[in-house]
N, CA, C and O atoms as a GROMACS GRO file, in nm:
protein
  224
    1UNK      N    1   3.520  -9.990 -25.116
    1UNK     CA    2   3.501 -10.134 -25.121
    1UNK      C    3   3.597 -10.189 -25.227
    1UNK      O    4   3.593 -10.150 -25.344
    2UNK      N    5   3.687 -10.286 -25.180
    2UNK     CA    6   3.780 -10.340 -25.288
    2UNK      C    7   3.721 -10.472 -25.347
    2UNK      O    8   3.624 -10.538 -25.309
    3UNK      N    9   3.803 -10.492 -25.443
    3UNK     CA   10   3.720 -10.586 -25.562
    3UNK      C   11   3.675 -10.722 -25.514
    3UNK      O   12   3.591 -10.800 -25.560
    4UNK      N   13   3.764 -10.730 -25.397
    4UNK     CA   14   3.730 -10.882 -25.301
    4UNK      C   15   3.592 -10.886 -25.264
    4UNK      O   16   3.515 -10.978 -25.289
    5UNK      N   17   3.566 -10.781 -25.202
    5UNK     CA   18   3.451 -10.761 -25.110
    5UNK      C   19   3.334 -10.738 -25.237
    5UNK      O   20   3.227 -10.785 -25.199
    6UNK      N   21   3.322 -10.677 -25.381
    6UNK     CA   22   3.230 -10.713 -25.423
    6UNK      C   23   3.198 -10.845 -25.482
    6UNK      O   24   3.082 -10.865 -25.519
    7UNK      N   25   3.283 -10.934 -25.495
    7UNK     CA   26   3.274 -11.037 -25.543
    7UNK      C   27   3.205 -11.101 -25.412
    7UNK      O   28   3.096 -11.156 -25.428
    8UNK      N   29   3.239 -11.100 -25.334
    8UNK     CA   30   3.160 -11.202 -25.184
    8UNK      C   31   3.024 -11.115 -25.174
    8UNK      O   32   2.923 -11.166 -25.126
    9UNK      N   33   3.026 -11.015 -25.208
    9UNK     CA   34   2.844 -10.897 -25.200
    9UNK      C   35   2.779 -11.043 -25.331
    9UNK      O   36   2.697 -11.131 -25.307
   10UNK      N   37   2.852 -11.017 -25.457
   10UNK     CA   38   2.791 -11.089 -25.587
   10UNK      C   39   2.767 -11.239 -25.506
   10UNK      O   40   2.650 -11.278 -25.505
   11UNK      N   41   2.823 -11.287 -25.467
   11UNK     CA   42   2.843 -11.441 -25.420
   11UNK      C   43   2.718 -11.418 -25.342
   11UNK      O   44   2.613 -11.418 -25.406
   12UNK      N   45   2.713 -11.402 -25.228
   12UNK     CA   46   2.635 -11.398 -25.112
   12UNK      C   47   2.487 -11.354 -25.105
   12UNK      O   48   2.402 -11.370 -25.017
   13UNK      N   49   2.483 -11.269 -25.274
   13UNK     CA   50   2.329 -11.217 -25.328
   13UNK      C   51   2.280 -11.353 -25.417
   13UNK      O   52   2.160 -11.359 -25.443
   14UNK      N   53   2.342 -11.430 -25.452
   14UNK     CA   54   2.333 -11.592 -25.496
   14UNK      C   55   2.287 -11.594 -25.410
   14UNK      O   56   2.180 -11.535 -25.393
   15UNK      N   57   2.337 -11.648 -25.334
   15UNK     CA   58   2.329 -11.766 -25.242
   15UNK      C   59   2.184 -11.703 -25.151
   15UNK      O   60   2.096 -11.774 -25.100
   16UNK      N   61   2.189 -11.572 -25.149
   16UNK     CA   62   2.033 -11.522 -25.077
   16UNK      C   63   1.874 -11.532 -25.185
   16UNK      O   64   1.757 -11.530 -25.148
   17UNK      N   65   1.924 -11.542 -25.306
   17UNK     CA   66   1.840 -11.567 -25.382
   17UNK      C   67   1.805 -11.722 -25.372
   17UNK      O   68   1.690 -11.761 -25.392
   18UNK      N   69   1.890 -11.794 -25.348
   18UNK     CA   70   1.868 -11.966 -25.369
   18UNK      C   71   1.815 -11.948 -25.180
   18UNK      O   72   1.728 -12.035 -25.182
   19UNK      N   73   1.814 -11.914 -25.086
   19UNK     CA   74   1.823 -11.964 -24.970
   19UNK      C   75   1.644 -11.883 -24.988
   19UNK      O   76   1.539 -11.942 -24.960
   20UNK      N   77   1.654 -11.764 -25.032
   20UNK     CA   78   1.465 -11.753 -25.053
   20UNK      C   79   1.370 -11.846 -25.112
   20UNK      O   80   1.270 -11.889 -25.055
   21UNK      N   81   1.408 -11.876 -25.233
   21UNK     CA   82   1.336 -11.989 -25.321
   21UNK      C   83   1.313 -12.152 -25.203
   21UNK      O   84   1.217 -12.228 -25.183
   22UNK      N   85   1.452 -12.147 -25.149
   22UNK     CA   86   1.447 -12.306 -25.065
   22UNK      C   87   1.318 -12.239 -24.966
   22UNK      O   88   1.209 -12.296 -24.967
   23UNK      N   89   1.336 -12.124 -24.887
   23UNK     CA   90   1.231 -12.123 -24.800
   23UNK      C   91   1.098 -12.102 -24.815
   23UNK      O   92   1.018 -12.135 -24.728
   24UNK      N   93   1.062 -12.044 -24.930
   24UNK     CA   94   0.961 -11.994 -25.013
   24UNK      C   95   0.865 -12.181 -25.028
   24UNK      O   96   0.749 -12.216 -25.008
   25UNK      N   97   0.988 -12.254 -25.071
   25UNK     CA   98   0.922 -12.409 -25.093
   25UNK      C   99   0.885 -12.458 -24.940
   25UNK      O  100   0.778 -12.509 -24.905
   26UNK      N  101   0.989 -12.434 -24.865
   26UNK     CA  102   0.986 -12.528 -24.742
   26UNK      C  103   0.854 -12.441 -24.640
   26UNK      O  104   0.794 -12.495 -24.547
   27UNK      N  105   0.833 -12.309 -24.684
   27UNK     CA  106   0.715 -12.268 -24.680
   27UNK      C  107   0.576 -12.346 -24.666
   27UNK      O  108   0.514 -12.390 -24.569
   28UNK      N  109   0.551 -12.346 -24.815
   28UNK     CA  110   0.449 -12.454 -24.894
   28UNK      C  111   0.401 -12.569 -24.823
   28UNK      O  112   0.287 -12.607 -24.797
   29UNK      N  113   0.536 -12.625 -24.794
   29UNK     CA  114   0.549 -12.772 -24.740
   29UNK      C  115   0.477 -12.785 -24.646
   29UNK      O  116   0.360 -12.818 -24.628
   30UNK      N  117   0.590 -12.744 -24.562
   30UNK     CA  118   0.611 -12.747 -24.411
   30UNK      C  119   0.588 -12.877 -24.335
   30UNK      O  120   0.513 -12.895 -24.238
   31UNK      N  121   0.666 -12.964 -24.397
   31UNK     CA  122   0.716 -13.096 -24.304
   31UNK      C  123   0.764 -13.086 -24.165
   31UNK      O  124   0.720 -13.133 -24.060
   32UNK      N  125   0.863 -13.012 -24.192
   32UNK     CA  126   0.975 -12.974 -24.143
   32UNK      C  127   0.993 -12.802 -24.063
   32UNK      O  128   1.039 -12.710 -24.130
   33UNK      N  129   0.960 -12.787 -23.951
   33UNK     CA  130   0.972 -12.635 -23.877
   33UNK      C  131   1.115 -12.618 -23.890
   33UNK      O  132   1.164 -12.541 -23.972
   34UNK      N  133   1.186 -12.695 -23.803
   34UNK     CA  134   1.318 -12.681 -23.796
   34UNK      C  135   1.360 -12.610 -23.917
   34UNK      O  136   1.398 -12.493 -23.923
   35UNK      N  137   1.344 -12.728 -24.050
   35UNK     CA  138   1.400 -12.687 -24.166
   35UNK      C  139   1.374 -12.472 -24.172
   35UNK      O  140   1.444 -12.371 -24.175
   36UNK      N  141   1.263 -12.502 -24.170
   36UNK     CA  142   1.143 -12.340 -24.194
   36UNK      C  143   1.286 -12.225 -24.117
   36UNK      O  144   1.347 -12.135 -24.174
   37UNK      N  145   1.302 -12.274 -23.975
   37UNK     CA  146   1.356 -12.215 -23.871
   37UNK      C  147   1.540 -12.146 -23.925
   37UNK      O  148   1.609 -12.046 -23.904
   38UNK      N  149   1.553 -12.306 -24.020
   38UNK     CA  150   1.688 -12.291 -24.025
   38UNK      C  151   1.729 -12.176 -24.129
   38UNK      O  152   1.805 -12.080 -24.114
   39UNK      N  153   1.668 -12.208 -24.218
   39UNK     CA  154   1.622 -12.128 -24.370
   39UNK      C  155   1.635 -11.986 -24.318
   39UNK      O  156   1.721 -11.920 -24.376
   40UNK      N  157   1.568 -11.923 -24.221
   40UNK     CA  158   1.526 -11.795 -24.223
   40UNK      C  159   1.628 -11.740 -24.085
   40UNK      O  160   1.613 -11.636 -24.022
   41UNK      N  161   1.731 -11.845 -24.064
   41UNK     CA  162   1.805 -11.802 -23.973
   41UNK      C  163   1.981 -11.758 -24.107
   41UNK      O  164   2.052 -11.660 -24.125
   42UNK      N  165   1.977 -11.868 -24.151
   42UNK     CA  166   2.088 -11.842 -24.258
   42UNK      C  167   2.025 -11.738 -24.347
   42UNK      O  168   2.119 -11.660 -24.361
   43UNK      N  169   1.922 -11.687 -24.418
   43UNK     CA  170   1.862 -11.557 -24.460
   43UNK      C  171   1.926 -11.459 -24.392
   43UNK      O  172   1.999 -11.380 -24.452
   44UNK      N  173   1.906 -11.452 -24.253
   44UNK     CA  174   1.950 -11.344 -24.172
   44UNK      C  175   2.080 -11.305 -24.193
   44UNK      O  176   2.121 -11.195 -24.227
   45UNK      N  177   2.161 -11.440 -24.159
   45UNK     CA  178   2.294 -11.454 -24.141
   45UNK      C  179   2.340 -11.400 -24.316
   45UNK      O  180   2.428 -11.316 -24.331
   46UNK      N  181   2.311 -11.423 -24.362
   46UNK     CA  182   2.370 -11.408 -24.582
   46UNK      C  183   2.358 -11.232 -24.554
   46UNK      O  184   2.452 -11.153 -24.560
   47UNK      N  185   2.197 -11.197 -24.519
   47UNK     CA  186   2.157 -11.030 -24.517
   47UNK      C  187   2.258 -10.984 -24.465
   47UNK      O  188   2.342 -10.936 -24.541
   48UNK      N  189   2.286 -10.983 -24.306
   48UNK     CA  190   2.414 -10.977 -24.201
   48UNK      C  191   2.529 -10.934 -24.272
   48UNK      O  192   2.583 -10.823 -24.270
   49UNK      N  193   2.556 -11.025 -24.329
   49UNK     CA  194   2.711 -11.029 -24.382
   49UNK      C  195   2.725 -10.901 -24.474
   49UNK      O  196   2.817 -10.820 -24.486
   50UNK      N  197   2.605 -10.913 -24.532
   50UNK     CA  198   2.630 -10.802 -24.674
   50UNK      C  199   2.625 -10.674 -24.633
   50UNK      O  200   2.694 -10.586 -24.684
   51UNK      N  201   2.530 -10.652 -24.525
   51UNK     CA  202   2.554 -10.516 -24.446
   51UNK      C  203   2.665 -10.474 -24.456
   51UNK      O  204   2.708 -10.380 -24.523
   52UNK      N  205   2.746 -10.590 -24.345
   52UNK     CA  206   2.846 -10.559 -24.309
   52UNK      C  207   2.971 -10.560 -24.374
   52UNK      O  208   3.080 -10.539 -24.320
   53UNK      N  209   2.945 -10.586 -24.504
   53UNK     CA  210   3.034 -10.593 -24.598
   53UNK      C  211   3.032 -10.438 -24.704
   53UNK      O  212   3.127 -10.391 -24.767
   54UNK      N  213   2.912 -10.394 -24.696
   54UNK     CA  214   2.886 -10.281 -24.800
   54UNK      C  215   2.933 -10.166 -24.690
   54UNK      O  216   2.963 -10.060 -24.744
   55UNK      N  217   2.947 -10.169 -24.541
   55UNK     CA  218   2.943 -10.057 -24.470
   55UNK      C  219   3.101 -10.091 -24.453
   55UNK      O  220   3.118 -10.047 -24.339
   56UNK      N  221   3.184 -10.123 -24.479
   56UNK     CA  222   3.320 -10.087 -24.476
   56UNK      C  223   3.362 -10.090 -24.607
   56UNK      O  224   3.479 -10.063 -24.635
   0.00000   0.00000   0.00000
């Protein structure tokens, strides 16, 4: 893994920490399904990436 690719692992473990907390709230809420829907689809998508970033 070259130094690029851990910096986007570091980046992208942000951004999965902030995208839990948003859903964790929008949880609580729940105004909003969609929102709920969207949250735990970009979760996937952040997890996804990092897989596929740590396996090459």
């Amino acid at each position: 893994m070259d130094k690029k690719a851990k910096k986007r692992i570091e980046l992208l473990n942000k951004k999965l920490h902030d995208i839990q907390q948003r859903l964790a709230g929008a949880r609580k809420q729940m105004d909003d399904e969609s929102e709920v829907r969207q949250l735990e689809a970009d979760l996937a998508a952040t997890k996804a990436e990092i897989e596929k970033l740590k396996a090459s």
